[in-house]
MARLOFI-339445 format. One record per residue (C-alpha): x, y, z; residue in one letter. Coordinates in nm, 3 decimals. Example, Ala and Ser with C-alpha at 12.3 -4.5 7.8 and 13.67 -1.06 7.14 Angstrom:
<nodes>
<c1: 1.230; c2: -0.450; c3: 0.780; residu: A>
<c1: 1.367; c2: -0.106; c3: 0.714; residu: S>
</nodes>
This chain:
<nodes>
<c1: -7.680; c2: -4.519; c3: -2.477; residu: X>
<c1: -7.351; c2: -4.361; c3: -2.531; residu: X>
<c1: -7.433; c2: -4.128; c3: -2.808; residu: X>
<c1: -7.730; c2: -3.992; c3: -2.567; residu: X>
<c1: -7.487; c2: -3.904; c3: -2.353; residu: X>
<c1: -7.262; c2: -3.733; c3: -2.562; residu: X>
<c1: -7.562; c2: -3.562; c3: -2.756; residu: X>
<c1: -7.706; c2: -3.437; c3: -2.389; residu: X>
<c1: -7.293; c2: -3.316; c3: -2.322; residu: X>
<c1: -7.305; c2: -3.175; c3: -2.633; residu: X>
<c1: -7.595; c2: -2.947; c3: -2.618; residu: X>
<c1: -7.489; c2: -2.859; c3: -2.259; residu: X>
<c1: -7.122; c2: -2.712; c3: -2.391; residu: X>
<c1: -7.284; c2: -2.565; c3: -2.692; residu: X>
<c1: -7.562; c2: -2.357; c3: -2.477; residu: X>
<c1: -7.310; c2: -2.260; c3: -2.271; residu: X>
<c1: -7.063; c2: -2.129; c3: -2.519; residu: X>
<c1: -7.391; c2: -1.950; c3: -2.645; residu: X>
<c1: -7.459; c2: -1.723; c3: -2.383; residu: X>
<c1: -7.108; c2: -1.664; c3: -2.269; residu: X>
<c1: -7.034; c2: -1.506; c3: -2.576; residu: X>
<c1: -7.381; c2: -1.332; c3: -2.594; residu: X>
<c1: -7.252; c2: -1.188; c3: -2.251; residu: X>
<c1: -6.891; c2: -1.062; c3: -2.338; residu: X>
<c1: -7.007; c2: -0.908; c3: -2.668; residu: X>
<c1: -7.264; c2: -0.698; c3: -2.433; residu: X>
<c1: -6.970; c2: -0.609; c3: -2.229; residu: X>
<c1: -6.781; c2: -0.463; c3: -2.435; residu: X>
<c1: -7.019; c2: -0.283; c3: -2.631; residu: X>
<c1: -7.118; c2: -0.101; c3: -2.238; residu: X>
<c1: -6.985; c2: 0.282; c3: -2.314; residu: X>
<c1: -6.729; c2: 0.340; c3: -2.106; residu: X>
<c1: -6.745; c2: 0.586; c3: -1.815; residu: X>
<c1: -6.632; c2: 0.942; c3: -1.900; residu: X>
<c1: -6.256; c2: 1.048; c3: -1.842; residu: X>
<c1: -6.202; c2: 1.223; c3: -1.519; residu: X>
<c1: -6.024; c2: 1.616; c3: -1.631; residu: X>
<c1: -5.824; c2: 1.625; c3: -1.480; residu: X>
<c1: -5.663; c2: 1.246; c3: -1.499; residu: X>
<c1: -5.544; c2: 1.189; c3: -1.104; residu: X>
<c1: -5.220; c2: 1.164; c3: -1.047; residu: X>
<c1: -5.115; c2: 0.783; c3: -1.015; residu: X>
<c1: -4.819; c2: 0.578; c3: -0.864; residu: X>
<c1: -4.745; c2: 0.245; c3: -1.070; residu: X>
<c1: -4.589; c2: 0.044; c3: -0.826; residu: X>
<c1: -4.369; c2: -0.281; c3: -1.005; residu: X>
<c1: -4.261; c2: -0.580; c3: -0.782; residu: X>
<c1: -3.931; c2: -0.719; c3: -0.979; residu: X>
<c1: -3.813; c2: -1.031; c3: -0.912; residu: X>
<c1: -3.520; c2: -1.243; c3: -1.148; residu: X>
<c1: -3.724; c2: -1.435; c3: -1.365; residu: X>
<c1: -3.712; c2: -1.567; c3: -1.756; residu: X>
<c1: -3.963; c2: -1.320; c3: -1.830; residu: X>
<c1: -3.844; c2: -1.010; c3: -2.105; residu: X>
<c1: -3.799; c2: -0.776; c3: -1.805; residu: X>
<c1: -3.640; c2: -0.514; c3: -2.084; residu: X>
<c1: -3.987; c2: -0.539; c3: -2.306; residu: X>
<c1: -4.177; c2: -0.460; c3: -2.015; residu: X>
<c1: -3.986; c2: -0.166; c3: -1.869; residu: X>
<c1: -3.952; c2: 0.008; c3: -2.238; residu: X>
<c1: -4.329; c2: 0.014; c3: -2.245; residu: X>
<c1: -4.341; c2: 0.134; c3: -1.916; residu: X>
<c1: -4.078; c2: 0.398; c3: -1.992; residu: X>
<c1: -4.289; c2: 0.557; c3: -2.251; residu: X>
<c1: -4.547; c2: 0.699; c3: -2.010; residu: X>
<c1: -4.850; c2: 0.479; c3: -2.069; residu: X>
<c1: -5.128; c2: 0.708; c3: -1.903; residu: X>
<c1: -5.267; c2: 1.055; c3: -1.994; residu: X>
<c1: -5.218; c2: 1.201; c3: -1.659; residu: X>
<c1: -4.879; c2: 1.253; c3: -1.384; residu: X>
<c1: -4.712; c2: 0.906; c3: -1.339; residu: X>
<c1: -4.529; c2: 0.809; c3: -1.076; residu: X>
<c1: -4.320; c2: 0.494; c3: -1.137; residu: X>
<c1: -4.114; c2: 0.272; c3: -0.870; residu: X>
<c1: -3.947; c2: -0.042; c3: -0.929; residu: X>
<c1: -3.870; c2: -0.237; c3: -0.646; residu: X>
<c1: -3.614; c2: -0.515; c3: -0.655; residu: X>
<c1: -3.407; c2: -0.756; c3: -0.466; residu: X>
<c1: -3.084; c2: -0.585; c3: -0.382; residu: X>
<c1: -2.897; c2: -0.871; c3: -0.456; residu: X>
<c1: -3.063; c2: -0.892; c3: -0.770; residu: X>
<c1: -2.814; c2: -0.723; c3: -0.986; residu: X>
<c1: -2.943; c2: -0.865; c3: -1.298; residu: X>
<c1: -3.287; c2: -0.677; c3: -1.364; residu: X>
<c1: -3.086; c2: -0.352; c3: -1.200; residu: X>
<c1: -2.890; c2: -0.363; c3: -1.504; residu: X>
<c1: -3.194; c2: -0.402; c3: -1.732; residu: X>
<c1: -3.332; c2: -0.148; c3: -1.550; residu: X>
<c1: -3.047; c2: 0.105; c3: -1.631; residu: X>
<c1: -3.036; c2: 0.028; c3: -1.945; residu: X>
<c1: -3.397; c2: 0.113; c3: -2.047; residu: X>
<c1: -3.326; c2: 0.441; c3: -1.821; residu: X>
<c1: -3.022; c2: 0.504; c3: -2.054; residu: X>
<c1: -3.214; c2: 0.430; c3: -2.360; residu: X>
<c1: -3.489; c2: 0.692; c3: -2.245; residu: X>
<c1: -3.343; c2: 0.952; c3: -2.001; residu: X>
<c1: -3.665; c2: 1.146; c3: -1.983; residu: X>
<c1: -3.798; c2: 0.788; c3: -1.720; residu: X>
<c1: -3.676; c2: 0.842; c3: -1.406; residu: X>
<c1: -3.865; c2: 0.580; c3: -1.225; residu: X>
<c1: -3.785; c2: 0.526; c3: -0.857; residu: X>
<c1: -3.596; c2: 0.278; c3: -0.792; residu: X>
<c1: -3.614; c2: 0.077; c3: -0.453; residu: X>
<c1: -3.437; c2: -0.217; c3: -0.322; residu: X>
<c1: -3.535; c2: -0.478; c3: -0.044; residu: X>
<c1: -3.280; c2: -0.614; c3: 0.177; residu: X>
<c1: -3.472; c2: -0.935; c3: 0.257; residu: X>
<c1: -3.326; c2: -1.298; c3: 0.336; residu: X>
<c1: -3.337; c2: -1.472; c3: 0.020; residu: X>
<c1: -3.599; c2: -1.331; c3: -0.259; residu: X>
<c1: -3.874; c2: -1.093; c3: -0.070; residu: X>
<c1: -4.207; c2: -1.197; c3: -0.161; residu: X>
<c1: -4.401; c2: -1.002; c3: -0.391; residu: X>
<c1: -4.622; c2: -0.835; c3: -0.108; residu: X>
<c1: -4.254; c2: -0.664; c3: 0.109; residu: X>
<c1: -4.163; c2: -0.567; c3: -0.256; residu: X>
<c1: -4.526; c2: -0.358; c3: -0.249; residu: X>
<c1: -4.487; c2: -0.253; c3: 0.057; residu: X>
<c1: -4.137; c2: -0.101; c3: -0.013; residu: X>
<c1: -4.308; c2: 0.051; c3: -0.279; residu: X>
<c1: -4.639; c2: 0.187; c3: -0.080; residu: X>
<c1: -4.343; c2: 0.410; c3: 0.126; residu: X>
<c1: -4.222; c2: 0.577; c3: -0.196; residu: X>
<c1: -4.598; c2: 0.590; c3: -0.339; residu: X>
<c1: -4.775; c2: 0.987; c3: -0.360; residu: X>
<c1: -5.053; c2: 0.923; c3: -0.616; residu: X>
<c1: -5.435; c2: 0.998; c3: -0.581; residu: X>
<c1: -5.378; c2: 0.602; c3: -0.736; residu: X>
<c1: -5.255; c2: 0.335; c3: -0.683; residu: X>
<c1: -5.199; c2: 0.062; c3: -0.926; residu: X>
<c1: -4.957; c2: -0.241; c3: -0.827; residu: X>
<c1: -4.843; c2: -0.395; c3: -1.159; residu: X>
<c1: -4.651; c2: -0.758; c3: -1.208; residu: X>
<c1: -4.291; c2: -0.772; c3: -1.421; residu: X>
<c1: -4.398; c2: -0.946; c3: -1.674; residu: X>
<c1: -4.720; c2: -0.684; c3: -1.825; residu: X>
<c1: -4.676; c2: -0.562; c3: -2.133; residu: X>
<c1: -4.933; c2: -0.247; c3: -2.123; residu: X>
<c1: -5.156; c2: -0.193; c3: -2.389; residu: X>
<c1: -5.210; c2: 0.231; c3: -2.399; residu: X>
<c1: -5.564; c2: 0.169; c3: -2.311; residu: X>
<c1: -5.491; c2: -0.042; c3: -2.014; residu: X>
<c1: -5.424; c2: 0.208; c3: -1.715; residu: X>
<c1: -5.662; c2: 0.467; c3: -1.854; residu: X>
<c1: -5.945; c2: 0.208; c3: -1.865; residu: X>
<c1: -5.839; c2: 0.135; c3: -1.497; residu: X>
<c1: -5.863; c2: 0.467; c3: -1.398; residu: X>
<c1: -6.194; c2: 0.555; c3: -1.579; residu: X>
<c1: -6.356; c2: 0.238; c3: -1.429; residu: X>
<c1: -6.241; c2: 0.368; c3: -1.085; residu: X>
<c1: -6.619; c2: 0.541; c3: -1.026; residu: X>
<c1: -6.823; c2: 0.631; c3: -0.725; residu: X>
<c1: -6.853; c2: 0.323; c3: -0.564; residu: X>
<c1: -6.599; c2: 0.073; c3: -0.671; residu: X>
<c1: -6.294; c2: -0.018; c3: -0.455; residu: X>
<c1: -6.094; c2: -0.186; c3: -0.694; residu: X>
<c1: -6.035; c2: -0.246; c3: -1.067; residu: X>
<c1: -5.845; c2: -0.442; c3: -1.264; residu: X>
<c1: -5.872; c2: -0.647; c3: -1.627; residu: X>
<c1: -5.864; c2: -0.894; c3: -1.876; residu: X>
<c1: -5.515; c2: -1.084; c3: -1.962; residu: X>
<c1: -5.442; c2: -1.199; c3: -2.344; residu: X>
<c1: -5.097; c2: -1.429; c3: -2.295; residu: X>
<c1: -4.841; c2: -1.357; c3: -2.621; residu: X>
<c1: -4.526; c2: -1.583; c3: -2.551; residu: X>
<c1: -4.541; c2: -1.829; c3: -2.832; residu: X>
<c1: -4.177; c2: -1.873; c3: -2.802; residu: X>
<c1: -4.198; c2: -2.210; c3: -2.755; residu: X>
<c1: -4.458; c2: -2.518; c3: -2.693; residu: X>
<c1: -4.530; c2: -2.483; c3: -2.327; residu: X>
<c1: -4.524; c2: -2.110; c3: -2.374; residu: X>
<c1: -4.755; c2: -2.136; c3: -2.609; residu: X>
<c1: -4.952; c2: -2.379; c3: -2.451; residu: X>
<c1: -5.010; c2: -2.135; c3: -2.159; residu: X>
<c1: -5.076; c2: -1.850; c3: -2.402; residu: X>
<c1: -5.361; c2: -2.115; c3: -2.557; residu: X>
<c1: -5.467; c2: -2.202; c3: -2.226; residu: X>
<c1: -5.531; c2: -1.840; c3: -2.081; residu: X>
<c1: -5.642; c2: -1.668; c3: -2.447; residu: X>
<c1: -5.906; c2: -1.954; c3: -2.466; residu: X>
<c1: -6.062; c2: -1.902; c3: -2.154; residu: X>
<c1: -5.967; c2: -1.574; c3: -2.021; residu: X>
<c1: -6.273; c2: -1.422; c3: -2.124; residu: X>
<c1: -6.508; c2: -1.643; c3: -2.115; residu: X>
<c1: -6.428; c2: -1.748; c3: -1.699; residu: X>
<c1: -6.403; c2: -1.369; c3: -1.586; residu: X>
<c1: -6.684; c2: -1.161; c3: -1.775; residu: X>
<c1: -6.987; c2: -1.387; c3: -1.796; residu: X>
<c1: -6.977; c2: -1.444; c3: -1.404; residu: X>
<c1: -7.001; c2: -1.065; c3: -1.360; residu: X>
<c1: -7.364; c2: -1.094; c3: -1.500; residu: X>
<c1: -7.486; c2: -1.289; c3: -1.185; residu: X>
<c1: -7.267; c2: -1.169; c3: -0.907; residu: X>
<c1: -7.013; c2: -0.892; c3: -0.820; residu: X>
<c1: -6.648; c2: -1.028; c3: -0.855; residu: X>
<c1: -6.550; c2: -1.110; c3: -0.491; residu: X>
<c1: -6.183; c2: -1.076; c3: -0.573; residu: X>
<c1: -5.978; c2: -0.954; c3: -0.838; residu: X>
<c1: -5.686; c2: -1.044; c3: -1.084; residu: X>
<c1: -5.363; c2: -0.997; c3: -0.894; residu: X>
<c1: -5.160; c2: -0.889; c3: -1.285; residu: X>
<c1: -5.231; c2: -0.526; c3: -1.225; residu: X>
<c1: -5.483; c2: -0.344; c3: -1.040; residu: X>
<c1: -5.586; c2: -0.001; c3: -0.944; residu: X>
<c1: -5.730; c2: 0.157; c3: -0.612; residu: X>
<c1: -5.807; c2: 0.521; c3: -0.507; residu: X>
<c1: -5.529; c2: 0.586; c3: -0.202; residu: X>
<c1: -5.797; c2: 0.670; c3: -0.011; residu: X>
<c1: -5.999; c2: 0.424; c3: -0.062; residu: X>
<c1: -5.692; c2: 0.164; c3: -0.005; residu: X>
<c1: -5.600; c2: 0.357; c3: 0.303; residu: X>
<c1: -5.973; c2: 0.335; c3: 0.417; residu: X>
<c1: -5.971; c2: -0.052; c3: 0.400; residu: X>
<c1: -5.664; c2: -0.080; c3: 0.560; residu: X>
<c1: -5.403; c2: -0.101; c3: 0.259; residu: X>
<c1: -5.186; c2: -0.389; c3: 0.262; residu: X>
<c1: -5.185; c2: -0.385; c3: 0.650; residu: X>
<c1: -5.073; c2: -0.702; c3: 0.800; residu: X>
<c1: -4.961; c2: -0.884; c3: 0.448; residu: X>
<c1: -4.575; c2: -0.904; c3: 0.458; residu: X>
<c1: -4.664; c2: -1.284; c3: 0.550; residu: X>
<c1: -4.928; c2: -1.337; c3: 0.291; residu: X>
<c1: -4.932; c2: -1.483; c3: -0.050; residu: X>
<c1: -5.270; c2: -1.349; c3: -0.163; residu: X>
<c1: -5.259; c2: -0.966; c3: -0.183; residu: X>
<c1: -5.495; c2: -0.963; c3: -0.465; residu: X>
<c1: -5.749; c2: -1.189; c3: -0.307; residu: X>
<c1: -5.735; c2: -1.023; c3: 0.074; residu: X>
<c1: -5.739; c2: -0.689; c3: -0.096; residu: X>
<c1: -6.092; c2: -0.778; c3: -0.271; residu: X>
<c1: -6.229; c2: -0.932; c3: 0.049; residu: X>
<c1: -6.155; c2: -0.576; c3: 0.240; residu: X>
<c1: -6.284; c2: -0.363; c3: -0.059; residu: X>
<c1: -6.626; c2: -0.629; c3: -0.013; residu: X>
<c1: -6.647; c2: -0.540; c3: 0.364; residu: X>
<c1: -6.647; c2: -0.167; c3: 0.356; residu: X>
<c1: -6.904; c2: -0.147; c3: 0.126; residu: X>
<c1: -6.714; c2: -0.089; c3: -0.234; residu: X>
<c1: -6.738; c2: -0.317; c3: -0.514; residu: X>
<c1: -6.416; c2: -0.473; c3: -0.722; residu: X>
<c1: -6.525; c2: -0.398; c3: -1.094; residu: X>
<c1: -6.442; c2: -0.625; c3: -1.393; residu: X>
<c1: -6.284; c2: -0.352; c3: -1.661; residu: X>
<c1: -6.257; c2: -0.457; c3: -2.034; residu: X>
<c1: -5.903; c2: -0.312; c3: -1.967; residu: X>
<c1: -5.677; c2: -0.544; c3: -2.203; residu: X>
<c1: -5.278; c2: -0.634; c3: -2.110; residu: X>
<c1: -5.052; c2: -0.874; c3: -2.260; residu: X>
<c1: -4.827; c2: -1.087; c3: -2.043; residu: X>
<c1: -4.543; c2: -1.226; c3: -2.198; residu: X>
<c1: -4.500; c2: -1.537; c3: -1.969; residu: X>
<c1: -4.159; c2: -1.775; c3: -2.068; residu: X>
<c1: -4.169; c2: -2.130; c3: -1.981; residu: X>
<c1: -3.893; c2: -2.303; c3: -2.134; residu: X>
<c1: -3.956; c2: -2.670; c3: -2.057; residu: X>
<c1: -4.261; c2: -2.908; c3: -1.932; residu: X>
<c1: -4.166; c2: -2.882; c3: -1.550; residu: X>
<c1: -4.189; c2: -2.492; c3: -1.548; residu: X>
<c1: -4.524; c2: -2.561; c3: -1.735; residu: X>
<c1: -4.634; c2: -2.765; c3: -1.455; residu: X>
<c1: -4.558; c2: -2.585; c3: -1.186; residu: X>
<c1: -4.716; c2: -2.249; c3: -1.323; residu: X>
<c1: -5.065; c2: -2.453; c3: -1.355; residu: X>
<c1: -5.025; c2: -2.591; c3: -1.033; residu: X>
<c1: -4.985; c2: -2.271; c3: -0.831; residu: X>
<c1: -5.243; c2: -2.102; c3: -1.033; residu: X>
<c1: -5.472; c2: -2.334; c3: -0.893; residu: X>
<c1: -5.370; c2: -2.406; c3: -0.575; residu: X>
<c1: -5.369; c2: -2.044; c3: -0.477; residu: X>
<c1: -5.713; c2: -1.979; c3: -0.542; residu: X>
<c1: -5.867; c2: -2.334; c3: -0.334; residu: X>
<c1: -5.593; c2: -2.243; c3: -0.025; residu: X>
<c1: -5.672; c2: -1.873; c3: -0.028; residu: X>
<c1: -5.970; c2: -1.728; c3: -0.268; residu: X>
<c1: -6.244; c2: -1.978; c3: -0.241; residu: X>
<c1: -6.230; c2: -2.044; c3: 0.139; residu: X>
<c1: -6.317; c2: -1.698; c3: 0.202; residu: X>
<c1: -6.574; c2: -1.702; c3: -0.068; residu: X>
<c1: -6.969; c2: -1.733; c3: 0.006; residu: X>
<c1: -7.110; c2: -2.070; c3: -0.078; residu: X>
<c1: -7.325; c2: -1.892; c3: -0.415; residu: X>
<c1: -6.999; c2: -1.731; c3: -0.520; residu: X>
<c1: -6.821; c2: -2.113; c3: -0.463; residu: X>
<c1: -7.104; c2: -2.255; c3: -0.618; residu: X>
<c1: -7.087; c2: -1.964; c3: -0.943; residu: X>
<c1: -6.763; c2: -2.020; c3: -0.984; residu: X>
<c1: -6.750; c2: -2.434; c3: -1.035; residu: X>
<c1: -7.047; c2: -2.375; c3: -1.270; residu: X>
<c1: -6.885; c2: -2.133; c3: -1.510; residu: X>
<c1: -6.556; c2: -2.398; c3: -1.532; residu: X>
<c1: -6.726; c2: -2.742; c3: -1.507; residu: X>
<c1: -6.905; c2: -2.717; c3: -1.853; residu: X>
<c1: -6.489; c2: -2.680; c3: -2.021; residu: X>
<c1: -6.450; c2: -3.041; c3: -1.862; residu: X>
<c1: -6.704; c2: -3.169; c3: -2.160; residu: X>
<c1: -6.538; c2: -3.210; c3: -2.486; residu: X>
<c1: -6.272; c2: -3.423; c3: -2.288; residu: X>
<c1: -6.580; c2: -3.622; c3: -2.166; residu: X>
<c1: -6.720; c2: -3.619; c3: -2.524; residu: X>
<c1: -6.407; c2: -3.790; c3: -2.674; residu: X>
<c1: -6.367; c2: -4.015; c3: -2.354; residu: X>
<c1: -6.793; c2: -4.155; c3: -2.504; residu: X>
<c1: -6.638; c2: -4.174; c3: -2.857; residu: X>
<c1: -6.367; c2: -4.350; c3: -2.816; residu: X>
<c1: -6.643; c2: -4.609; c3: -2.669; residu: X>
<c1: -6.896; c2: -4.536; c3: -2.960; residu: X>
<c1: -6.792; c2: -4.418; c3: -3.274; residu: X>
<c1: -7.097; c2: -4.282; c3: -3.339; residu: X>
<c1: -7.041; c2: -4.029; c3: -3.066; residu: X>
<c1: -6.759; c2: -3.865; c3: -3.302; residu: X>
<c1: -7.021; c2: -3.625; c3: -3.497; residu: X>
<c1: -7.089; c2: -3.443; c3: -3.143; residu: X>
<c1: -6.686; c2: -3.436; c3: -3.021; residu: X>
<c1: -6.647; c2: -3.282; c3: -3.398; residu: X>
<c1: -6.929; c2: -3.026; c3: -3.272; residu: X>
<c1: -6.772; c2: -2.961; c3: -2.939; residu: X>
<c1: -6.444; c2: -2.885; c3: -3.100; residu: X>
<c1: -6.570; c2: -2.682; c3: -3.351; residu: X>
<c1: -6.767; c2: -2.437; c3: -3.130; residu: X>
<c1: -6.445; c2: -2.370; c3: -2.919; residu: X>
<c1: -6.197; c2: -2.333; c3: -3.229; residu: X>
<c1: -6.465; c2: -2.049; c3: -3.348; residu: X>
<c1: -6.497; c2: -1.901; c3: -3.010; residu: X>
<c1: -6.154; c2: -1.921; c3: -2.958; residu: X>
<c1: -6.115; c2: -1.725; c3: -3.313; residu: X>
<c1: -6.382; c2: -1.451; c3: -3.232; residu: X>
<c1: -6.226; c2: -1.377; c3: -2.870; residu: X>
<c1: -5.829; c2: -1.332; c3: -3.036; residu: X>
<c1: -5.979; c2: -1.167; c3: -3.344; residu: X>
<c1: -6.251; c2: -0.945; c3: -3.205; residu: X>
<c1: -6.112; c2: -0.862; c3: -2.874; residu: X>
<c1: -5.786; c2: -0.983; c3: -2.763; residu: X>
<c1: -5.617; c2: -0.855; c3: -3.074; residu: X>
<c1: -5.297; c2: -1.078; c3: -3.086; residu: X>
<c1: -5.257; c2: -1.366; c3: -3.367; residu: X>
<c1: -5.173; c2: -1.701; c3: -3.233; residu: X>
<c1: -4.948; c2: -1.817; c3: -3.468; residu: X>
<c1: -4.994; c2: -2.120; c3: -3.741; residu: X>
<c1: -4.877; c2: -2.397; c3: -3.535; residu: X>
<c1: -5.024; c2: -2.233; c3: -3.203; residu: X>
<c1: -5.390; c2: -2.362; c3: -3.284; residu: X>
<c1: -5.278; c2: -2.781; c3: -3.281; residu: X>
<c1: -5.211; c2: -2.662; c3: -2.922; residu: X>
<c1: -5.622; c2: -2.578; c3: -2.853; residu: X>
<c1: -5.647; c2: -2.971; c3: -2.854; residu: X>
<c1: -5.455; c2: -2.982; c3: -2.534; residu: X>
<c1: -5.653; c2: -2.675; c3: -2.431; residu: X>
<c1: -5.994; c2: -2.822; c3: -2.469; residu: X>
<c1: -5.920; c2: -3.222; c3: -2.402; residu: X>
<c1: -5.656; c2: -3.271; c3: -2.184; residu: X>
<c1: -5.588; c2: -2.938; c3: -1.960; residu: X>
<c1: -5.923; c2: -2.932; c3: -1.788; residu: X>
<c1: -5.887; c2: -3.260; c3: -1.635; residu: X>
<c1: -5.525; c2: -3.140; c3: -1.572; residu: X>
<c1: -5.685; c2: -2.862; c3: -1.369; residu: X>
<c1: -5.943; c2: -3.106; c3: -1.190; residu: X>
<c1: -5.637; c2: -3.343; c3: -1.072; residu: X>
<c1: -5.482; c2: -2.994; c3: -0.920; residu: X>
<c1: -5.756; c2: -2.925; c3: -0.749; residu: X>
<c1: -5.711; c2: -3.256; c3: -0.507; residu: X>
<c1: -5.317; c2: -3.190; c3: -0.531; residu: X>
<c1: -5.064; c2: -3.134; c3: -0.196; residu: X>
<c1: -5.014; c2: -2.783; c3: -0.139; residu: X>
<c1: -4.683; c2: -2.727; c3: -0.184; residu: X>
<c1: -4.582; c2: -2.520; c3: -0.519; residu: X>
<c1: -4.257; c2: -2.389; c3: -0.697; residu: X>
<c1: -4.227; c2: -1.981; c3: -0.760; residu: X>
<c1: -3.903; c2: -1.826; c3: -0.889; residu: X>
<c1: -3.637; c2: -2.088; c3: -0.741; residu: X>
<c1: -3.855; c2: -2.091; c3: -0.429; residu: X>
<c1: -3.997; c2: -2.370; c3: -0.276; residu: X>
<c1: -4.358; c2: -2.291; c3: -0.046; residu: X>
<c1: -4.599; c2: -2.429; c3: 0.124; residu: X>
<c1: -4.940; c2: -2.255; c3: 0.071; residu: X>
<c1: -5.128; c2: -2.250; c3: 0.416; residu: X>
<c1: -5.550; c2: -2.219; c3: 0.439; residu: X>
<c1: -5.601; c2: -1.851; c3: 0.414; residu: X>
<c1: -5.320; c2: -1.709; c3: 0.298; residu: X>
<c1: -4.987; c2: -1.737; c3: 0.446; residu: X>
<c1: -4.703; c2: -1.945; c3: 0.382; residu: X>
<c1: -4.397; c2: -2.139; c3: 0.469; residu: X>
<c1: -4.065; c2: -2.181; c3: 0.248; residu: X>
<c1: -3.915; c2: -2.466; c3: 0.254; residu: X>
<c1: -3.537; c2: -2.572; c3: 0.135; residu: X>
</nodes>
């Protein structure tokens, strides 16, 4: 009885590995849309808040003019935060042609990452606008493929994240995590429905089209920029495009609590604030595109019932090691190292049911030596 189960659970994960790869090979094969001559002008507009993260690697990226076309770039920070000022300056000093504008926030405490954008919105003269976190490491392709997605039409754009901190295990465990499923939870869903919201990393808008919706109007109290922004492009009309734009994010979590918390608020954000304003056939689109990663850890739970169930876990783990190789080889483009792959057992036995506890969890999370309290819809309380 067992083995039919696992056999049935088996064939499920393997058809659905099937077509989800079937679907991101299409998408990336889609020629892209011509480059606009001239590029528009665009205003890169960087939250910064005292973190772990390389702050340094990010900014020297940044400093070397990553887009084809006039690039604005303001850095808004803390003022007490004296520590990524002087990271700051020291990236200027290394390359005196950046001259980035540089704003800070006098704000109670850390601002949240939506008064840091707003700072920066005041500063902001660009035909675009592209909000960008502190830890993106941009690929040269990234903001042009932004841009070039940014047709008649479409409100919003933004892309694809491949994680690269293997600096330690639950670095690298989050690098697994996101690398193995990155692709395969944000492109295939595009196939049956319009995104209705987008990937708050980095993102680009047309000013007018952001002005149009109403900008960022009313969101110094909000958490979810990213996900109120895509409801607004929605209602006027636009559509928020999926872009094979690639960026790495070089995320440090030095021990198993920082690990924790990261997955937690990842997933608490989107029930509190995403998927309540979501239709009920986007709700139901999205649980259907996760539930089938929940398998192989059902799989293994059958075998270690019925041996003879272990032929179909070895089949389950064996088609998501080799998609897991295409997707870094093929697309992604960054090497997990040697040890990184024992990892992927966490990834595909243990994490998903990680994720499924989350989703019944309390709603307070941990951000950045911050303690909040994620309300329905958006908005927030801190708490000591």
């Amino acid at each position: 009885m067992l083995i039919n189960v696992a056999i049935i659970f088996t064939v499920f994960y393997l058809i659905d590995r099937a077509w989800k790869v079937t679907a991101i090979a299409h998408f990336f094969r889609r020629p892209a849309p011509p480059a606009p001559q001239p590029w528009p002008t665009l205003s890169l507009i960087q939250p910064i808040t005292a973190s772990p993260n390389d702050l340094g690697a990010a900014l020297t990226i940044r400093a070397q003019n990553p887009y084809p076309g006039p690039v604005e770039q303001i850095l808004v920070f803390d003022a007490t935060d004296t520590v990524s000022q002087a990271i700051c300056h020291a990236v200027i000093e290394k390359f005196p042609l950046w001259q980035p504008k540089i704003v800070p926030t006098e704000f109670p405490g850390v601002a949240p990452k939506t008064v840091k954008q707003l700072a920066g919105l005041e500063q902001a003269s660009g035909e675009i606008i592209c909000f960008i976190d502190d830890d993106i490491l941009l690929r040269p392709e990234t903001l042009p493929a932004l841009v070039r997605h940014l047709e008649a039409g479409v409100g919003a754009t933004f892309g694809l994240a491949c994680y690269t901190n293997w600096h330690g295990v639950w670095g690298g465990l989050m690098s697994a995590f996101v690398n193995a499923n990155a692709l395969l939870n944000y492109i295939p869903p595009t196939y049956l429905a319009d995104p209705y919201t987008i990937t708050g990393h980095i993102y680009a808008l047309r000013r007018a089209d952001f002005d149009a919706i109403g900008g960022l109007t009313g969101m110094d109290k909000r958490l979810d920029d990213d996900h109120e922004l895509a409801r607004r492009v929605l209602r006027a009309g636009l559509r928020n495009r999926q872009t094979p734009a690639i960026y790495d994010v070089d995320n440090e979590l030095p021990t198993l609590p920082a690990f924790l918390a990261q997955m937690k608020r990842w997933f608490v954000f989107p029930r509190e604030m995403s998927l309540p304003g979501a239709s009920l056939p986007a709700q139901a689109l999205t649980f259907a595109a996760s539930l089938p990663n929940l398998l192989p850890g059902l799989v293994l739970l059958l075998a270690l019932f019925d041996r003879s169930a272990a032929p179909a876990l070895a089949a389950c783990l064996l088609a998501f090691y080799a998609v897991y190789a295409w997707g870094e080889r093929v697309h992604l483009k960054r090497p997990t190292p040697p040890w990184g792959w024992a990892l992927l057992l966490l990834v595909a036995l243990v994490l998903p049911f990680q994720i499924l506890f989350l989703l019944f969890s309390d709603n307070t999370i941990f951000w950045r030596g911050q303690k909040i309290r994620v309300r329905r819809g958006g908005e927030y309380d801190r708490l000591p």
